[in-house]
Legacy VTK file of the C-alpha trace (Angstrom):
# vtk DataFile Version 3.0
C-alpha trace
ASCII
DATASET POLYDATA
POINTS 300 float
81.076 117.634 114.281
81.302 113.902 115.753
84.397 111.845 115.623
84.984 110.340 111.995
87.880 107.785 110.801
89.337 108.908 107.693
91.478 106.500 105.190
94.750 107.421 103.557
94.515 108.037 99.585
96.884 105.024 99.073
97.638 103.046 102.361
96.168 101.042 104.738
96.242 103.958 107.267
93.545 105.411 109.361
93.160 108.848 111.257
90.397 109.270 114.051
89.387 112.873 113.666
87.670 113.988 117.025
87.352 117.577 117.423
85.854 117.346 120.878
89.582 116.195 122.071
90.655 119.364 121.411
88.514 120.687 123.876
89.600 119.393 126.712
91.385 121.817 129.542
94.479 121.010 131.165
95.579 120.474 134.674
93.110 122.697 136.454
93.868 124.215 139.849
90.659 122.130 140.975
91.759 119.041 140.012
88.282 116.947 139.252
89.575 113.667 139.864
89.959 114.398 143.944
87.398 112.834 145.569
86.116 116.308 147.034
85.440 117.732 143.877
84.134 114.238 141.930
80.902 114.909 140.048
78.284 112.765 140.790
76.806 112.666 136.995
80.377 111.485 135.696
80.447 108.937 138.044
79.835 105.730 136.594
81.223 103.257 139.799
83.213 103.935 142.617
85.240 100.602 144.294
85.592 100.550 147.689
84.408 102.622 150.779
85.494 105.145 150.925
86.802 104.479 147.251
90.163 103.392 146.280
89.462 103.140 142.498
86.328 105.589 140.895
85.226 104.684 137.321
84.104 108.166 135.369
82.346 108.966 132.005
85.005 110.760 129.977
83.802 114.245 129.442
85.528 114.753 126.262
85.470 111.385 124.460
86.810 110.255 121.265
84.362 107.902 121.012
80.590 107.878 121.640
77.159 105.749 121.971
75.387 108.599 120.162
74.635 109.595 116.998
76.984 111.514 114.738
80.418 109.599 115.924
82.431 106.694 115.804
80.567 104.302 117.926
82.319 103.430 121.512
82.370 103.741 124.855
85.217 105.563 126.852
85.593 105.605 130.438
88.263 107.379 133.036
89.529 104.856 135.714
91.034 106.872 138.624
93.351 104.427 140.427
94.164 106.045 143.300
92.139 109.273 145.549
95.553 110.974 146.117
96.175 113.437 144.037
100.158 113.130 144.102
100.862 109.768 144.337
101.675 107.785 141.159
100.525 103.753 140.546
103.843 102.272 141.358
103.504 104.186 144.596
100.584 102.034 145.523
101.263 98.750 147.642
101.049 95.386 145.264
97.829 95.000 146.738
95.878 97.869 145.756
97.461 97.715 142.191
95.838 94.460 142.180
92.140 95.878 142.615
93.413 98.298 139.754
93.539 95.478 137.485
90.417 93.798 139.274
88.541 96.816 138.167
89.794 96.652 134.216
89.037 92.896 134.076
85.220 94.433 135.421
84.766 97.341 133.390
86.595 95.069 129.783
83.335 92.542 131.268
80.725 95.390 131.220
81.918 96.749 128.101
81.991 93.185 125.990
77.854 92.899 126.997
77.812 95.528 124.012
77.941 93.443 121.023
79.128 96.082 118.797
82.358 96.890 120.545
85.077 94.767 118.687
87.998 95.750 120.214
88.824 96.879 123.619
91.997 99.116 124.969
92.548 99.989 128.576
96.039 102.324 128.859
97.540 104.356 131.355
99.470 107.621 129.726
101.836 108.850 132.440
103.528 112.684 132.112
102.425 115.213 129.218
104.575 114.003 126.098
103.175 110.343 126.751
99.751 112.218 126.852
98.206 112.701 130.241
96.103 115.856 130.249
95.863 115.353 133.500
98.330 115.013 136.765
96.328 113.037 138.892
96.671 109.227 138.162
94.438 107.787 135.789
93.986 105.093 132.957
91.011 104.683 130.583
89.139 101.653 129.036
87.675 102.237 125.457
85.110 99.897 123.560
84.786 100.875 120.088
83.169 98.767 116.940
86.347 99.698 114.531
89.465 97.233 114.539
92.156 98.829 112.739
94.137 97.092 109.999
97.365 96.981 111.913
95.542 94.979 114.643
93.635 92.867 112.042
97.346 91.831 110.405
98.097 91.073 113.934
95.322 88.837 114.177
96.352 87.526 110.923
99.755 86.651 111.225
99.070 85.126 115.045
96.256 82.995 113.349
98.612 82.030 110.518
101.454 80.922 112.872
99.235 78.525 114.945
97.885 76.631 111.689
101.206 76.104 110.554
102.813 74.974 114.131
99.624 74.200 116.265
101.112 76.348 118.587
100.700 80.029 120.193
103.611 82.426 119.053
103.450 84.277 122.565
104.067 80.812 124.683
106.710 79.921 121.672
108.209 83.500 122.865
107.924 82.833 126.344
110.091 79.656 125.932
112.910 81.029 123.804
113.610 84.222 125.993
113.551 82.736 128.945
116.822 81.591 128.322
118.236 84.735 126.639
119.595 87.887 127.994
116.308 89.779 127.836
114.550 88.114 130.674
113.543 90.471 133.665
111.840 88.253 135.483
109.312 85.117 135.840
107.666 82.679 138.319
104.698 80.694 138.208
102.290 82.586 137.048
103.945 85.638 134.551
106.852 85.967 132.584
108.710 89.492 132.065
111.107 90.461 129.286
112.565 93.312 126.863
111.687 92.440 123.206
113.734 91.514 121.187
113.187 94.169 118.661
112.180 96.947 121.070
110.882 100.154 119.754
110.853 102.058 122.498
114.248 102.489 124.744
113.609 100.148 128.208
110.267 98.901 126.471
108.761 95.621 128.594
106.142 93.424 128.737
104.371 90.917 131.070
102.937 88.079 129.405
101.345 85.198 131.367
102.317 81.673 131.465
98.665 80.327 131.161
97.268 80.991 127.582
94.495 83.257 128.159
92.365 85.646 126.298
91.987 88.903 128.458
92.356 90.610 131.652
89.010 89.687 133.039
90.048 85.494 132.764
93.444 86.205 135.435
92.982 84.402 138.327
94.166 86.010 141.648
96.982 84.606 142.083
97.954 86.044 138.178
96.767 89.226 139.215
98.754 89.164 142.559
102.019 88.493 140.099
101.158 91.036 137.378
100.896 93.604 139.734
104.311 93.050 141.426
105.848 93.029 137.725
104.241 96.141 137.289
104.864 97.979 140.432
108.671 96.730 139.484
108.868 98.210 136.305
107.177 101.115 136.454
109.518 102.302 139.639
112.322 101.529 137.514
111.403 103.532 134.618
109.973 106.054 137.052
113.939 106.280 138.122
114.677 107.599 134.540
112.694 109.712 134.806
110.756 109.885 131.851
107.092 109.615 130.874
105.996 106.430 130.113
102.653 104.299 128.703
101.298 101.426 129.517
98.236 98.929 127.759
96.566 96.021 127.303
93.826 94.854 124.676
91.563 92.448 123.252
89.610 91.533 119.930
86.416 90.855 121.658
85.580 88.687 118.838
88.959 86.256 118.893
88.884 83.990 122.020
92.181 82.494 121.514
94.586 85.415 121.680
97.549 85.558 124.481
96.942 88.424 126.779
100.125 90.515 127.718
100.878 93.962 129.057
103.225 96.418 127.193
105.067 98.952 128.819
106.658 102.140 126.435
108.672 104.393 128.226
109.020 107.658 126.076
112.405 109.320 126.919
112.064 110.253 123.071
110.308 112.050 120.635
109.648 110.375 117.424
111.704 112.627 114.709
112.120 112.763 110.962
113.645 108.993 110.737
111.217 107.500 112.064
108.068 109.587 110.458
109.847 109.346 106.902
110.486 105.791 107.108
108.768 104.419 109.951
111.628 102.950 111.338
112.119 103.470 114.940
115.897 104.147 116.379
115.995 102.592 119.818
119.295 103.983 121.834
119.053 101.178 124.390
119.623 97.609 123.457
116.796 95.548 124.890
119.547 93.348 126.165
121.029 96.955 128.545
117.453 97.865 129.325
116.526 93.957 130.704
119.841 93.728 133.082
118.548 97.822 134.068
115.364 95.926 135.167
116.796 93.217 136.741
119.438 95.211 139.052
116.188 97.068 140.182
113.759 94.390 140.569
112.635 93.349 143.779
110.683 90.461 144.161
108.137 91.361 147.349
107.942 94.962 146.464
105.263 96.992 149.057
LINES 1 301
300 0 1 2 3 4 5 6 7 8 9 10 11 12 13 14 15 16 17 18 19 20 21 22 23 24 25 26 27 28 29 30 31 32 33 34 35 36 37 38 39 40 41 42 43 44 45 46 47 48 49 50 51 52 53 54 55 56 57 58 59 60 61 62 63 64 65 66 67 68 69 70 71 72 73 74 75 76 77 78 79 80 81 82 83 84 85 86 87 88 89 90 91 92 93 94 95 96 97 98 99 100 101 102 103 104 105 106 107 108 109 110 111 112 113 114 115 116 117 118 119 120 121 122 123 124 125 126 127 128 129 130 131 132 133 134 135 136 137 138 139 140 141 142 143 144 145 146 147 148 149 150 151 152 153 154 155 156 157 158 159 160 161 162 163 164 165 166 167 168 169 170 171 172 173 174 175 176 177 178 179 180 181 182 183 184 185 186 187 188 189 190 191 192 193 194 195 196 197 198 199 200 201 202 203 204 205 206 207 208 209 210 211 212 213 214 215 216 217 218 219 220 221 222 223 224 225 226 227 228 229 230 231 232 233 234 235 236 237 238 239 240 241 242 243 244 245 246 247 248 249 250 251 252 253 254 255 256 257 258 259 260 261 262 263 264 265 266 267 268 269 270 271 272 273 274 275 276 277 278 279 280 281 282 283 284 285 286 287 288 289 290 291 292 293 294 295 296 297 298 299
């Protein structure tokens, strides 16, 4: 059986059901992301040489190009050969070329007109789910755009025909004032939401109003990956699993690109599945001066 989306009876909920997923193993005692053991037929690019960053077909996809599935493309971006080290343990530089290699694999993926939306994500420790202990993120295309995202869309769209402005550089300007700014300089700005979900919960945004991760220029890059090294040491020093994305409607060219980081130092439990309202134990107002007290601003 392929992958299917199912609807709920009543609301505007979907489920992807993907069998394969269950199928995949665990962390192996031959780990398969080391470059000694790499297979050359799931290798789809490698980036560097030898290779800092290899780009691999996911074996056990929720998403596929064939028939009897929900259409998409998933890929496995290994971000680092060494097996132990984590991506804030990589110098600023290198996390760069991380994020140089998203922007080129979001590119590849948007030359397929029927992927609408596109997610790259990074799921750090088991309960955030990694399957796997060896550093890696993945990029999925897929021609489905779920209702949450389309009342996203929807309420973004809404807010600029009433103010002629873009809610994310309205945000950008009101917190970086408040208590809940991290950090900022030319190019990015980096703050706790207001109404976090998730306890220490961040995001980068950038101050130029762009669409996606493949339209940062390197000096954006260079800036995002500082933020990023920044943050994810400090929630690293919780020690707790964390996730971390980025997406794009590949079909709206006037969306604000940002980066949301989720630390998961808690499981969701019957409040929040019965309701859907999350309890957050750390004001995002705590969790920005955590950030701050840790953040160093030439990180290696």
């Amino acid at each position: 059986m392929g992958s299917e989306i199912r609807k709920d009876y009543l609301q505007d909920k979907y489920a992807l059901i993907a069998p394969r997923r269950g199928k995949r193993p665990g962390d192996e005692v031959v780990c398969p992301f080391c470059p000694e053991n790499l297979s050359k037929k799931q290798v789809i690019k490698t980036y560097g040489k030898p290779w800092k960053v290899a780009v691999l077909k996911n074996l056990y996809p929720a998403f596929t190009m064939q028939k009897g599935g929900v259409y998409g493309r998933q890929e496995i971006v290994v971000e680092t050969p060494y097996h132990t080290r984590k991506l804030y343990d990589l110098p600023v530089a290198d996390i760069a070329e991380v994020i140089k290699v998203y922007a080129d694999r979001v590119k590849e993926m948007k030359k397929d007109k029927r992927i609408k939306y596109i997610l790259v994500f990074n799921n750090s420790g088991v309960t955030a789910g990694a399957s796997k202990a060896h550093e890696h993120s993945q990029v999925i295309g897929m021609n489905f755009v779920s209702p949450y995202l389309l009342d996203k869309t929807e309420k973004e769209h809404r807010f600029q025909g009433k103010t002629g402005r873009c809610i994310y550089c309205d945000i950008i300007k009101k917190e970086e004032i408040g208590p809940r700014k991290i950090f900022s300089d030319n190019n990015i700005f980096v703050f706790a939401p207001y109404a976090s979900q998730y306890a220490y919960e961040a995001r980068i945004y950038p101050r130029r109003h762009l669409d996606n991760v493949a339209n940062l220029t390197n000096e954006e890059r260079a800036s995002i990956a500082s933020a990023l090294k920044n943050i994810l040491m400090a929630v690293g020093a919780l020690k707790v699993p964390y996730n971390f994305y980025m997406h794009e409607r590949t079909t709206d060219a006037d969306q604000h690109f940002y980066i949301k980081i989720t630390p998961r130092g808690a499981a969701l439990a019957g409040v929040e599945l019965g309701t859907g309202l999350i309890i957050n134990p750390v004001t995002p107002e705590a969790a920005a001066k955590y950030y701050r007290n840790n953040f160093k601003r030439t990180p290696r």
